[in-house]
Structure formats: structure tokens, C-alpha cells
PyMOL Python script that loads the backbone (N, CA, C, O; Angstrom):
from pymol import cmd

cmd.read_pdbstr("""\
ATOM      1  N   UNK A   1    -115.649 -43.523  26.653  1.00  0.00           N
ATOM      2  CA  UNK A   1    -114.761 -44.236  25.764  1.00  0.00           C
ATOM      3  C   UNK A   1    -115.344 -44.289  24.350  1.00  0.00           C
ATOM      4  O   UNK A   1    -114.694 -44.618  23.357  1.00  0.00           O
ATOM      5  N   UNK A   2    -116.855 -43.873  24.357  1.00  0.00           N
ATOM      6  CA  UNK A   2    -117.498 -44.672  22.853  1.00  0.00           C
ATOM      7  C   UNK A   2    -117.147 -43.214  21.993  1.00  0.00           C
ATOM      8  O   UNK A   2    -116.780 -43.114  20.822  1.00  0.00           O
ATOM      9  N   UNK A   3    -117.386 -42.162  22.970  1.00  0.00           N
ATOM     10  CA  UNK A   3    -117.097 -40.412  22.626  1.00  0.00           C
ATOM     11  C   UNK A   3    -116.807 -40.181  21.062  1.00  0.00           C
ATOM     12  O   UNK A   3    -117.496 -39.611  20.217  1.00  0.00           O
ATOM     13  N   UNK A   4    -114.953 -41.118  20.908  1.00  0.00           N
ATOM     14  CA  UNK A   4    -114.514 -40.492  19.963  1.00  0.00           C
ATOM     15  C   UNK A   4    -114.786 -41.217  18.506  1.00  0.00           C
ATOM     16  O   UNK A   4    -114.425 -40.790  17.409  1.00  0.00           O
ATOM     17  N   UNK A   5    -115.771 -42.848  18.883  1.00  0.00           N
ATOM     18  CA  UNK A   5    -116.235 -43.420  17.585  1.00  0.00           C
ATOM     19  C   UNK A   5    -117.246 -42.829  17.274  1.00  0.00           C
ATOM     20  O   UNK A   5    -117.370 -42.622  16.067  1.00  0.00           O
ATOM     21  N   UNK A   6    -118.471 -42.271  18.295  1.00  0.00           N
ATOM     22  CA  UNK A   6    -119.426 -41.804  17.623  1.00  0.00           C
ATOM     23  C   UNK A   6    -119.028 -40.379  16.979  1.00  0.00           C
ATOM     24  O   UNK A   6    -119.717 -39.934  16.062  1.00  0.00           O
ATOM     25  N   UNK A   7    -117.980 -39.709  17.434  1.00  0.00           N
ATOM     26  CA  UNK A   7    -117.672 -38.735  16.313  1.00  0.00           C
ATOM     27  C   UNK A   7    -117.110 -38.714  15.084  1.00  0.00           C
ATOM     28  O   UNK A   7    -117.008 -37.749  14.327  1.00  0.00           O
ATOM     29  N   UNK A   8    -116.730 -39.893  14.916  1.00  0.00           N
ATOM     30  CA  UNK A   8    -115.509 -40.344  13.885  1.00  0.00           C
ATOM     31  C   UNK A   8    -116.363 -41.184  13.139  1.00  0.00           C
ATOM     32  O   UNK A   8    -115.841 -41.512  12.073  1.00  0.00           O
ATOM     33  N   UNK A   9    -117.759 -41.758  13.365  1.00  0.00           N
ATOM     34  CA  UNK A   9    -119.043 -42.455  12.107  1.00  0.00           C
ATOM     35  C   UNK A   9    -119.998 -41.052  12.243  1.00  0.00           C
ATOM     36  O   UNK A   9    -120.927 -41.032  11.436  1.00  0.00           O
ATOM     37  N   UNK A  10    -119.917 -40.058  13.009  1.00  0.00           N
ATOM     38  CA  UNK A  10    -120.912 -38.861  12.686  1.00  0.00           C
ATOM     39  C   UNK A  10    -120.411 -37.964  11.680  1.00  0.00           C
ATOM     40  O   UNK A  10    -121.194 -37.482  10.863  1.00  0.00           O
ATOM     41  N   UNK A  11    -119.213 -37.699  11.659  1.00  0.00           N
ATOM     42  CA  UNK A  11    -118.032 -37.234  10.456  1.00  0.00           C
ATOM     43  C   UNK A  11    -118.321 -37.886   9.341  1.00  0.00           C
ATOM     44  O   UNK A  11    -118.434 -37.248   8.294  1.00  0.00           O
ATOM     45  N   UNK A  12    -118.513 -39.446   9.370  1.00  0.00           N
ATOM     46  CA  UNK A  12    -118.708 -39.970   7.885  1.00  0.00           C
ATOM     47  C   UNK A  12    -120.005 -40.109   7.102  1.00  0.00           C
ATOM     48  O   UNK A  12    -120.224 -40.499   5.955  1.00  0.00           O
ATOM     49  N   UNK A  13    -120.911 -39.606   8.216  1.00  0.00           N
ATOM     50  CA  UNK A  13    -122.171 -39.806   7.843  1.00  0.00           C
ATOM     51  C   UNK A  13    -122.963 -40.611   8.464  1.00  0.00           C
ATOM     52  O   UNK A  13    -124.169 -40.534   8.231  1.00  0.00           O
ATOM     53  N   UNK A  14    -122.351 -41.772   9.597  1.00  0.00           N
ATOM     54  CA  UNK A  14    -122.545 -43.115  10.004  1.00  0.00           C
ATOM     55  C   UNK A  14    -123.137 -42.950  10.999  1.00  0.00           C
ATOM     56  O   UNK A  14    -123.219 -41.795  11.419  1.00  0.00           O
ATOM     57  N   UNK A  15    -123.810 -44.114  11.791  1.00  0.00           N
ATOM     58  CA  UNK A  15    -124.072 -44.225  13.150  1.00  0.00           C
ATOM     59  C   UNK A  15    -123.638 -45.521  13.588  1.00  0.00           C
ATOM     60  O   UNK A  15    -123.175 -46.215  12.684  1.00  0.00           O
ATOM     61  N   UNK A  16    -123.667 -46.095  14.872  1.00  0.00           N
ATOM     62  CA  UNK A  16    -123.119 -46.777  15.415  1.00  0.00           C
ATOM     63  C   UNK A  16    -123.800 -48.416  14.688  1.00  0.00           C
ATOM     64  O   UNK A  16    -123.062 -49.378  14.470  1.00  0.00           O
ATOM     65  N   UNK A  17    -125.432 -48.420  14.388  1.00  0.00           N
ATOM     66  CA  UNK A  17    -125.821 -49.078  13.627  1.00  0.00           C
ATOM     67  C   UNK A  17    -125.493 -49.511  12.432  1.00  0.00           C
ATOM     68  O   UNK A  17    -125.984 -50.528  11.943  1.00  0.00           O
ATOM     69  N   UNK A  18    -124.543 -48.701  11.795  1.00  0.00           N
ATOM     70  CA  UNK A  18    -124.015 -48.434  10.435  1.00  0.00           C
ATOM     71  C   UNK A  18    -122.653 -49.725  10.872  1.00  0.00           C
ATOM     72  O   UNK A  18    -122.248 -50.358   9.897  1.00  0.00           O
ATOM     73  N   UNK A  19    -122.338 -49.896  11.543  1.00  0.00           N
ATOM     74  CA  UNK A  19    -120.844 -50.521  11.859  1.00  0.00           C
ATOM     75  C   UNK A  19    -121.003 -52.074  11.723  1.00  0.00           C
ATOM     76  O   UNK A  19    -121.772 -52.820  12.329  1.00  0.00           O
ATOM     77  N   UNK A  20    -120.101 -52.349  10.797  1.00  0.00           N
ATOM     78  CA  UNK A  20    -119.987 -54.395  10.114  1.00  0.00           C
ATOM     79  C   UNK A  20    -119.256 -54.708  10.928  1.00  0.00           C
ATOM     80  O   UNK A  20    -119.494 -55.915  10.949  1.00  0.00           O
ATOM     81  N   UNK A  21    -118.439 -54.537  11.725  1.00  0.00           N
ATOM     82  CA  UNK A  21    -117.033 -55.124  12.145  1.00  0.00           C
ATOM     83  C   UNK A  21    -116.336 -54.165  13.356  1.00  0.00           C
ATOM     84  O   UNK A  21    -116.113 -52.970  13.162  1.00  0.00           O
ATOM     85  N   UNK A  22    -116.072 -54.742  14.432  1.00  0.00           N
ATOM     86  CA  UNK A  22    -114.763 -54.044  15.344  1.00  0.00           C
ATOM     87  C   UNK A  22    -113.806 -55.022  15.588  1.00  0.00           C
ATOM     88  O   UNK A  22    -114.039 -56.231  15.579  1.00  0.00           O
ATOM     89  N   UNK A  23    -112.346 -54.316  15.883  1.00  0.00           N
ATOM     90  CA  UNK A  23    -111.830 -54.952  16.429  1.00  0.00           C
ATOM     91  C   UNK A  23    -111.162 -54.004  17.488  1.00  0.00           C
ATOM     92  O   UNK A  23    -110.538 -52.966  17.269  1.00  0.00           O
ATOM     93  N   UNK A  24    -111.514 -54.765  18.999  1.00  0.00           N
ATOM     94  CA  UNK A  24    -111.032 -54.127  20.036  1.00  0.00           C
ATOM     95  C   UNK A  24    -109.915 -54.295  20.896  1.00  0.00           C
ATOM     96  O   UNK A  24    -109.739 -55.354  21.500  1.00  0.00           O
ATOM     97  N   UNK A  25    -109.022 -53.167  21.009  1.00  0.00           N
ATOM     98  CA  UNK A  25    -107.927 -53.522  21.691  1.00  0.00           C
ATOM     99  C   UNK A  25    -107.742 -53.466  23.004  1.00  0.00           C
ATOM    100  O   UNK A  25    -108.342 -52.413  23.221  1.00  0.00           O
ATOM    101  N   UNK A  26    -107.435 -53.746  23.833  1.00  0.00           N
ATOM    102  CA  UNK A  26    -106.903 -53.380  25.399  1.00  0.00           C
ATOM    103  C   UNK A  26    -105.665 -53.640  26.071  1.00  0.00           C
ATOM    104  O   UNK A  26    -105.391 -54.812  26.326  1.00  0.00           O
ATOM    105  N   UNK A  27    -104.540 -52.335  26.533  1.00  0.00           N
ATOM    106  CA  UNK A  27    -103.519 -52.610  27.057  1.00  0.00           C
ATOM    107  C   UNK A  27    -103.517 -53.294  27.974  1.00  0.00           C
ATOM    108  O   UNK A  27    -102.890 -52.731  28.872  1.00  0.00           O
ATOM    109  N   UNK A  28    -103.900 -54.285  28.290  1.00  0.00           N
ATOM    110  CA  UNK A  28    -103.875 -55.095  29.546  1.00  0.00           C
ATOM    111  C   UNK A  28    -103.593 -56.605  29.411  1.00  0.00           C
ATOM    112  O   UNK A  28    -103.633 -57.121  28.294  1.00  0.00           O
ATOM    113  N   UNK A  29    -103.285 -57.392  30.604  1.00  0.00           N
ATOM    114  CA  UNK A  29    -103.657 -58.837  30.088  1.00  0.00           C
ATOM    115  C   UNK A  29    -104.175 -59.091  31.427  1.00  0.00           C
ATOM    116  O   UNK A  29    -103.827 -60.091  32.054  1.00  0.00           O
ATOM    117  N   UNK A  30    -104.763 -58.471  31.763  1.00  0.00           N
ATOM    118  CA  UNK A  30    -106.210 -58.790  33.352  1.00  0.00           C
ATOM    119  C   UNK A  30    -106.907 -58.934  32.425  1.00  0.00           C
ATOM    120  O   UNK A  30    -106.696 -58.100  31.545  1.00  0.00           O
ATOM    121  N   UNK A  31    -107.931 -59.880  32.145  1.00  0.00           N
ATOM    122  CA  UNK A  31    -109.145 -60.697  31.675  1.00  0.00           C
ATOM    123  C   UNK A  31    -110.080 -59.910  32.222  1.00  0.00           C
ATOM    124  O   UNK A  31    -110.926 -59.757  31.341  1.00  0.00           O
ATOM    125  N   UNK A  32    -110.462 -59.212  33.371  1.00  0.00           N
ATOM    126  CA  UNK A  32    -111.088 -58.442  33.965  1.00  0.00           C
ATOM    127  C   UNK A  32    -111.060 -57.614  32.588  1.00  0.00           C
ATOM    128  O   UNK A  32    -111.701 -57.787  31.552  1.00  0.00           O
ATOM    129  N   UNK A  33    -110.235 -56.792  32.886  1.00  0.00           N
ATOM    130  CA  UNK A  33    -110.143 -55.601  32.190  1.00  0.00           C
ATOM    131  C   UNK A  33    -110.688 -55.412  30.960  1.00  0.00           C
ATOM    132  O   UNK A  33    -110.915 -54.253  30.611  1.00  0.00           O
ATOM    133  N   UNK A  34    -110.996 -56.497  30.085  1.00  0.00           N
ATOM    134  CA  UNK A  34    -111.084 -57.129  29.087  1.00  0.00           C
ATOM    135  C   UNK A  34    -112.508 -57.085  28.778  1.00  0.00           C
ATOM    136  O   UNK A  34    -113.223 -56.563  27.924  1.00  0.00           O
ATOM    137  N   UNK A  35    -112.675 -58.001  30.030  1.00  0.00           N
ATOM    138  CA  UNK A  35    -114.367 -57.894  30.237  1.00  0.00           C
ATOM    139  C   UNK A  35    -115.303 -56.558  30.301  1.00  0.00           C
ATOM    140  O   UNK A  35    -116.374 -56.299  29.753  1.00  0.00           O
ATOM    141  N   UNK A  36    -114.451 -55.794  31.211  1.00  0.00           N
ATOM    142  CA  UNK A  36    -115.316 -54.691  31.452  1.00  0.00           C
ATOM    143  C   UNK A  36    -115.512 -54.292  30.078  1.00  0.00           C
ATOM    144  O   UNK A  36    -116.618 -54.278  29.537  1.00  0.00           O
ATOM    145  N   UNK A  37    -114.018 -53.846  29.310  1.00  0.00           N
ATOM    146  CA  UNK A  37    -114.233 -53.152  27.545  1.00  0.00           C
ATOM    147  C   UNK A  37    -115.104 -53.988  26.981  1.00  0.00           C
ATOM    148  O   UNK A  37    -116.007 -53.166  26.826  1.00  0.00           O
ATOM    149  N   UNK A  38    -115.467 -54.816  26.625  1.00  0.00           N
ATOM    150  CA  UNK A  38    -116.097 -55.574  26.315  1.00  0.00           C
ATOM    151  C   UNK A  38    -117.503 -55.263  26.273  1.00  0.00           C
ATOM    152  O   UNK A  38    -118.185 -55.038  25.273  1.00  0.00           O
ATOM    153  N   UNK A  39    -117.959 -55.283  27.855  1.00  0.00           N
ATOM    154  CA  UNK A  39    -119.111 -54.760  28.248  1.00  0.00           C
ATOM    155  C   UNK A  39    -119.517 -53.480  27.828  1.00  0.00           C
ATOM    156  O   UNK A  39    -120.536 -53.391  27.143  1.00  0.00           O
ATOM    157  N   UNK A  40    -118.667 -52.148  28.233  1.00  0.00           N
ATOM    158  CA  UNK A  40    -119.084 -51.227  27.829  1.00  0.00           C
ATOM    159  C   UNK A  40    -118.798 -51.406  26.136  1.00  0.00           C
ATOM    160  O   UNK A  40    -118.960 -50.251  25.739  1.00  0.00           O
ATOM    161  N   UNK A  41    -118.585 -51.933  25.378  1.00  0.00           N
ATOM    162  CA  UNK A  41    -118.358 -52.008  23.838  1.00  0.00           C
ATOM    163  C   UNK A  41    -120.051 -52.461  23.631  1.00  0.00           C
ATOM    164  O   UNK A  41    -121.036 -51.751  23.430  1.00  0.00           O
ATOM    165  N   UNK A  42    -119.947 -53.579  23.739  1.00  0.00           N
ATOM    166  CA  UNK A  42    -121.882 -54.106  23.587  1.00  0.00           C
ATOM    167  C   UNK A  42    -122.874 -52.863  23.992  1.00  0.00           C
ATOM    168  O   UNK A  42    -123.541 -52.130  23.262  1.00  0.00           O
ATOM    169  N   UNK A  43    -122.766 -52.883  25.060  1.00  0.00           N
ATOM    170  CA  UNK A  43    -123.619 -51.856  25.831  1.00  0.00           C
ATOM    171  C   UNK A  43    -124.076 -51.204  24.992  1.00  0.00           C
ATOM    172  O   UNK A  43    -125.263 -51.379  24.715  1.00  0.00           O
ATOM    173  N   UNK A  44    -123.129 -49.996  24.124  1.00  0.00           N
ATOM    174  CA  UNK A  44    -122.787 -48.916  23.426  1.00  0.00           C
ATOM    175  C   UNK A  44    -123.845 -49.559  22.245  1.00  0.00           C
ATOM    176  O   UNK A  44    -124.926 -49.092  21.888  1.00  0.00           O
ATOM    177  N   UNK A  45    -123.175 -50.756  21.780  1.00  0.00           N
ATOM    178  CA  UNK A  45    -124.350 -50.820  20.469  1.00  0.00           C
ATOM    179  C   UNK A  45    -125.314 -51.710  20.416  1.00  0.00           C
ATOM    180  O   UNK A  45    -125.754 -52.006  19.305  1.00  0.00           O
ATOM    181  N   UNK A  46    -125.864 -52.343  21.620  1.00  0.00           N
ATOM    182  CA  UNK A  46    -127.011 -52.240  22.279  1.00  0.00           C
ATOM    183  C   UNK A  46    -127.712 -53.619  21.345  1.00  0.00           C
ATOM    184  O   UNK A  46    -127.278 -54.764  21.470  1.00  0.00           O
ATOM    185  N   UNK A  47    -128.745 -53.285  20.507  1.00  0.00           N
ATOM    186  CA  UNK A  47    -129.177 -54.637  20.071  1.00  0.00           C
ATOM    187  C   UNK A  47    -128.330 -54.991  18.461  1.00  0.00           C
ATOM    188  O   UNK A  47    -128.428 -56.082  17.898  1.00  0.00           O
ATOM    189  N   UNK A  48    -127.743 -54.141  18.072  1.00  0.00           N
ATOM    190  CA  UNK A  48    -126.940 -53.951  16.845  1.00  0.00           C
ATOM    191  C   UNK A  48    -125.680 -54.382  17.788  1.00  0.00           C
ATOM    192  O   UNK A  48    -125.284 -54.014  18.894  1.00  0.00           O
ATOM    193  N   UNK A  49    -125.196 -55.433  16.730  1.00  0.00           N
ATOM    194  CA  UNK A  49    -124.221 -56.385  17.297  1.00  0.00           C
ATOM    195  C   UNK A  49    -123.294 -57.169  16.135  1.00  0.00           C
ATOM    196  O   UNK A  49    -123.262 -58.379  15.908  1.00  0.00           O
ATOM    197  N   UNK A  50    -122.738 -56.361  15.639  1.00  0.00           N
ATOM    198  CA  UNK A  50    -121.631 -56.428  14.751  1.00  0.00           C
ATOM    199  C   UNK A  50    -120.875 -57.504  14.777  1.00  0.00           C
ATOM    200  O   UNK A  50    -120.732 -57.798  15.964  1.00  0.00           O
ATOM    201  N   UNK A  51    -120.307 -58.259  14.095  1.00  0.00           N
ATOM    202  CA  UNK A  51    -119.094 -59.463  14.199  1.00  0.00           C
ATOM    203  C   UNK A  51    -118.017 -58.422  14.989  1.00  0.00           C
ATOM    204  O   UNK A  51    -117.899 -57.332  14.429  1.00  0.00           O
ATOM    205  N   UNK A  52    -117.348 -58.584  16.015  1.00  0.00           N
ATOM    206  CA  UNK A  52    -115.966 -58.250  16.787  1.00  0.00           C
ATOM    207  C   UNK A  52    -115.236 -59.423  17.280  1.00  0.00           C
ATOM    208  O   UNK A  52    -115.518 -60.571  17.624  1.00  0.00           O
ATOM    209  N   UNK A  53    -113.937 -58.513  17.157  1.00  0.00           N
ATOM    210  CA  UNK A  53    -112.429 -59.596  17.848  1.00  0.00           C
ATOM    211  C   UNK A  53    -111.936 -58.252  19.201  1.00  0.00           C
ATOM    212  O   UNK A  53    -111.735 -57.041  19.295  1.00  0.00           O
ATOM    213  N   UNK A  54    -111.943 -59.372  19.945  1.00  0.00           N
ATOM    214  CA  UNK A  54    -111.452 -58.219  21.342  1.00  0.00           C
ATOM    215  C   UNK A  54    -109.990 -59.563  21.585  1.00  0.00           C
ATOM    216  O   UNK A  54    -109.924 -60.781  21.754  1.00  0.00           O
ATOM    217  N   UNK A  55    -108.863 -58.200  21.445  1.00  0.00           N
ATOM    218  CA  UNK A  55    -107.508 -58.459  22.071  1.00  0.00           C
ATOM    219  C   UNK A  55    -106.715 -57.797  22.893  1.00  0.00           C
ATOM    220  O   UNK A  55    -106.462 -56.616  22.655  1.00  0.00           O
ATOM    221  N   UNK A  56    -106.105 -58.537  24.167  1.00  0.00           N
ATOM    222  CA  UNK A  56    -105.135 -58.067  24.429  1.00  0.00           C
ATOM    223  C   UNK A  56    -104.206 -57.964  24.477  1.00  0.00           C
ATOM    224  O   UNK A  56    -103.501 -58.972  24.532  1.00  0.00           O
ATOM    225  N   UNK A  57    -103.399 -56.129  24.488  1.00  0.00           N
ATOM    226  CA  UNK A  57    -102.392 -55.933  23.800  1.00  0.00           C
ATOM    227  C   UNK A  57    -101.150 -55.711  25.289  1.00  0.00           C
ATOM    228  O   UNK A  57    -101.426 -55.794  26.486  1.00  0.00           O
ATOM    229  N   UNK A  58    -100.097 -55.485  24.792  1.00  0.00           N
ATOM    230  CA  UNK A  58     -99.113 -54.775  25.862  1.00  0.00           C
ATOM    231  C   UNK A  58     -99.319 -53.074  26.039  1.00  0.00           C
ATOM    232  O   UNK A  58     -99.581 -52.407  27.040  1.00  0.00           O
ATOM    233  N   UNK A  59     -99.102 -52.715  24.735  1.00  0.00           N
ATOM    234  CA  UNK A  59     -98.950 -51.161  24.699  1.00  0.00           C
ATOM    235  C   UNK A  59     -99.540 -50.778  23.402  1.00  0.00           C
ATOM    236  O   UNK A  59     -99.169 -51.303  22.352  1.00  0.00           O
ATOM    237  N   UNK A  60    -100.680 -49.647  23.474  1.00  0.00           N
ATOM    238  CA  UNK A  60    -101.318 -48.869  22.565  1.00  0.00           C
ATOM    239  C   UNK A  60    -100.269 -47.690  22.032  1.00  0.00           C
ATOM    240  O   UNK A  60     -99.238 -47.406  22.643  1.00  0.00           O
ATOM    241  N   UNK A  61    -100.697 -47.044  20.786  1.00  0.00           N
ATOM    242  CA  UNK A  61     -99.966 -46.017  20.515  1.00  0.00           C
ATOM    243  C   UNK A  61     -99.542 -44.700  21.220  1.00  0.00           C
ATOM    244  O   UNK A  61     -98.469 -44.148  20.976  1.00  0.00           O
ATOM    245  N   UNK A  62    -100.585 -44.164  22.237  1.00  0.00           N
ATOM    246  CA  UNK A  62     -99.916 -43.619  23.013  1.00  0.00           C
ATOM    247  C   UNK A  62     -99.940 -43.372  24.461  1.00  0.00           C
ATOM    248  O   UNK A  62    -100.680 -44.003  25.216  1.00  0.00           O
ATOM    249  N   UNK A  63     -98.983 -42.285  24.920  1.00  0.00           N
ATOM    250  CA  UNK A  63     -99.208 -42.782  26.261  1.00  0.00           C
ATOM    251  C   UNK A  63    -100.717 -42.477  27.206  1.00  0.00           C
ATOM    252  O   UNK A  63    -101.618 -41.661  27.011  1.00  0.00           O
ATOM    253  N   UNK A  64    -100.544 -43.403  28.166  1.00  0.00           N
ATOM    254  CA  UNK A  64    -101.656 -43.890  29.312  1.00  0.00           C
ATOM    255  C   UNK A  64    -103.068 -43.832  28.341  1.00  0.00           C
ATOM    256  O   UNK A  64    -104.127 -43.450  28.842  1.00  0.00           O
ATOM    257  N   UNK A  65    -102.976 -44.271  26.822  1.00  0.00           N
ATOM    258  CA  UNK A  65    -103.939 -44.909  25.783  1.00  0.00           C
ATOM    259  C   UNK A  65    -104.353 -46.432  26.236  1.00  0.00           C
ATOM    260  O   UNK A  65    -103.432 -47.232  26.065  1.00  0.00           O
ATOM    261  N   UNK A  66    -105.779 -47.092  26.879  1.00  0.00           N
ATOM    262  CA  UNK A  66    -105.822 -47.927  27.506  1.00  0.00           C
ATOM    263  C   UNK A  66    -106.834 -48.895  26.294  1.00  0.00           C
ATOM    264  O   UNK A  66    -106.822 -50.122  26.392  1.00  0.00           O
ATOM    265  N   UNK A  67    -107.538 -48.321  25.367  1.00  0.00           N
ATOM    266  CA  UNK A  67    -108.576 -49.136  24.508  1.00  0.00           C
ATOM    267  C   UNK A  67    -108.407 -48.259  23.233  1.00  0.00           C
ATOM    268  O   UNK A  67    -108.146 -47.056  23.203  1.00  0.00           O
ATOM    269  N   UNK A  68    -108.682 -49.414  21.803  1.00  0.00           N
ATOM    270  CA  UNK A  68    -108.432 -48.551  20.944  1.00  0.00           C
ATOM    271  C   UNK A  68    -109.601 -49.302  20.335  1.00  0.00           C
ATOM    272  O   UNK A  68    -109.788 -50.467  20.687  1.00  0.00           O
ATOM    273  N   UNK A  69    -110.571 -48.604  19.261  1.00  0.00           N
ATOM    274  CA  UNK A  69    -111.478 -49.603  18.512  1.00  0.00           C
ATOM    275  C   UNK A  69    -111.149 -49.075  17.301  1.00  0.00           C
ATOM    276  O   UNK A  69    -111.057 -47.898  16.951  1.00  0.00           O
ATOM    277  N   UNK A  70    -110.975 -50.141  16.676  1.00  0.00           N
ATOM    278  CA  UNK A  70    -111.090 -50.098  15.310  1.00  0.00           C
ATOM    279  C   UNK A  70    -112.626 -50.683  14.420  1.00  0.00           C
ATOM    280  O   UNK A  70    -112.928 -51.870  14.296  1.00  0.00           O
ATOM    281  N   UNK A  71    -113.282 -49.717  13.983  1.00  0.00           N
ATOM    282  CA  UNK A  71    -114.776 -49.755  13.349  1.00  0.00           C
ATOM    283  C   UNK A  71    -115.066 -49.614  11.732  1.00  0.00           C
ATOM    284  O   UNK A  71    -114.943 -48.598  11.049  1.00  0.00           O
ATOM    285  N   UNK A  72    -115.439 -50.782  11.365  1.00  0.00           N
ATOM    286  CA  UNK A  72    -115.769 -50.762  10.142  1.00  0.00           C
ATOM    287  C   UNK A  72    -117.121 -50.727   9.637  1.00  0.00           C
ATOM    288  O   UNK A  72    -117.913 -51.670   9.641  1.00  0.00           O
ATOM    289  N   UNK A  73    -117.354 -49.327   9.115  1.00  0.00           N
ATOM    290  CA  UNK A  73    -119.019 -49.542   8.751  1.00  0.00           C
ATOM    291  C   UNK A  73    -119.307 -49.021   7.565  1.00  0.00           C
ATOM    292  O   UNK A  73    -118.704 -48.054   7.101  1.00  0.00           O
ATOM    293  N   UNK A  74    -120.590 -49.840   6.780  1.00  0.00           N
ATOM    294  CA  UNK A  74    -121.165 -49.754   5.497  1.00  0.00           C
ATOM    295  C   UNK A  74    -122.166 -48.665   5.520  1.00  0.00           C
ATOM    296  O   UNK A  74    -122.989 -48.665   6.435  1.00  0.00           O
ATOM    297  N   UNK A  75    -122.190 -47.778   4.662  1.00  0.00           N
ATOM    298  CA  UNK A  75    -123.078 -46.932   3.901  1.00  0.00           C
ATOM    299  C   UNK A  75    -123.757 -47.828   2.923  1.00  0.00           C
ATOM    300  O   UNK A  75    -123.216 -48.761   2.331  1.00  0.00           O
ATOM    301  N   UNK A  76    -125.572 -47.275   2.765  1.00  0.00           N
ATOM    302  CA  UNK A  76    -125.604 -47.795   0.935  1.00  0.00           C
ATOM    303  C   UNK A  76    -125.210 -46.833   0.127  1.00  0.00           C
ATOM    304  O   UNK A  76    -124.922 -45.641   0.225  1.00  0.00           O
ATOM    305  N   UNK A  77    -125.266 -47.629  -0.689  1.00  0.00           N
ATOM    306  CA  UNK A  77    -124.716 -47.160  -1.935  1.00  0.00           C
ATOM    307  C   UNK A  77    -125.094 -45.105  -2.288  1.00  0.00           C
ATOM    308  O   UNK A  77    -124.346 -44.139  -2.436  1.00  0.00           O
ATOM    309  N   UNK A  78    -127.094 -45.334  -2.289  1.00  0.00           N
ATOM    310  CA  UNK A  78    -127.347 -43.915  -2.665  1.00  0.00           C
ATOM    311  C   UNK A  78    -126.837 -43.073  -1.619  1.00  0.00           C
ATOM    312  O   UNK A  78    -126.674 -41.888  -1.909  1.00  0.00           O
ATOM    313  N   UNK A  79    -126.511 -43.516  -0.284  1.00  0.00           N
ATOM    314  CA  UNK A  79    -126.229 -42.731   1.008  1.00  0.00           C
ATOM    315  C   UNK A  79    -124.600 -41.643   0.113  1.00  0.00           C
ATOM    316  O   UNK A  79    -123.641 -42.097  -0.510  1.00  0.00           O
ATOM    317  N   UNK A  80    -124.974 -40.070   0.480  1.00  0.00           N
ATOM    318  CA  UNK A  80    -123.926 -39.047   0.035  1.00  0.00           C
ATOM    319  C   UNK A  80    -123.098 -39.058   0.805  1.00  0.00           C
ATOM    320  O   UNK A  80    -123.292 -38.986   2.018  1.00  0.00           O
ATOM    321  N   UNK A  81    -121.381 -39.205  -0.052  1.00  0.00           N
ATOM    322  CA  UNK A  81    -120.360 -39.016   0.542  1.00  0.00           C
ATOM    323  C   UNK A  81    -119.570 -37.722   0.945  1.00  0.00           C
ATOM    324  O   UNK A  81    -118.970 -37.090   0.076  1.00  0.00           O
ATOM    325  N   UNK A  82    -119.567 -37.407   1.986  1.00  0.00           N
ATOM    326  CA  UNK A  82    -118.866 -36.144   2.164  1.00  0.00           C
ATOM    327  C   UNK A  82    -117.850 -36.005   1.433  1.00  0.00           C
ATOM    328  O   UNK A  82    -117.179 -34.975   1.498  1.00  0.00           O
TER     329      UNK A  82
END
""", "prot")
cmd.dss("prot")
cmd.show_as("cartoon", "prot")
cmd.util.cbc("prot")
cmd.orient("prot")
């Protein structure tokens, strides 16, 4: 599941350390389900532990799409922009 963020902060230059902010979605409203994303979300960034909002949703953008993260992360300043 973490697959397509670490390609999408390796594209920008970023790493998972690099990330201020998530907010996580899940088509579900099992609390379970919730938990598990959750879990594997931390897991993923391990002692780097970003402010996040985890919600659940009805329906993601597409189909049998079950978690979506949305990741916000800082570069410094001298760090080169592609």
C-alpha cells in the first residue's frame, strides 16, 4: 500500500522522513479496518511520525480503491527542484 507514496516523494526528491502531514482515507466504516490502515501507515514511517487525520470514507475515486493517502512534505530550501 506504501508502494505508490514512496514513489510519488522519490519523484520529488523526498523520502518518507521528508513528510509534515497525512491525511488518510479508508472506504470502510469497520473501525477494524481503520485500525489495520492505520497500523500499516505508522509502521511505514516508523519513528518519523508526522501530524495525521485518518477518516472514514464511503467510496474512494476508483473502483475496488480501498485507502488513499494524501502526503504533505517539506524540502529545505537549498534542496534542488526537479
Amino acid at each position: 500500500m506504501m508502494h505508490n507514496l514512496d514513489t510519488a516523494l522519490g519523484e520529488a526528491g523526498a523520502r518518507p522522513s521528508d513528510v509534515v502531514k497525512t491525511t488518510v482515507y479508508v472506504a470502510s466504516a469497520r473501525q477494524t479496518d481503520l485500525v489495520t490502515t492505520w497500523e500499516v501507515v505508522r509502521d511505514h514511517f516508523g519513528d518519523h511520525d508526522p501530524p495525521s487525520t485518518l477518516l472514514g470514507v464511503t467510496v474512494l475515486g476508483y473502483d475496488d480503491q480501498l485507502v488513499e493517502i494524501d502526503a504533505l512534505a517539506a524540502l529545505p530550501p537549498e534542496h534542488p527542484v526537479r
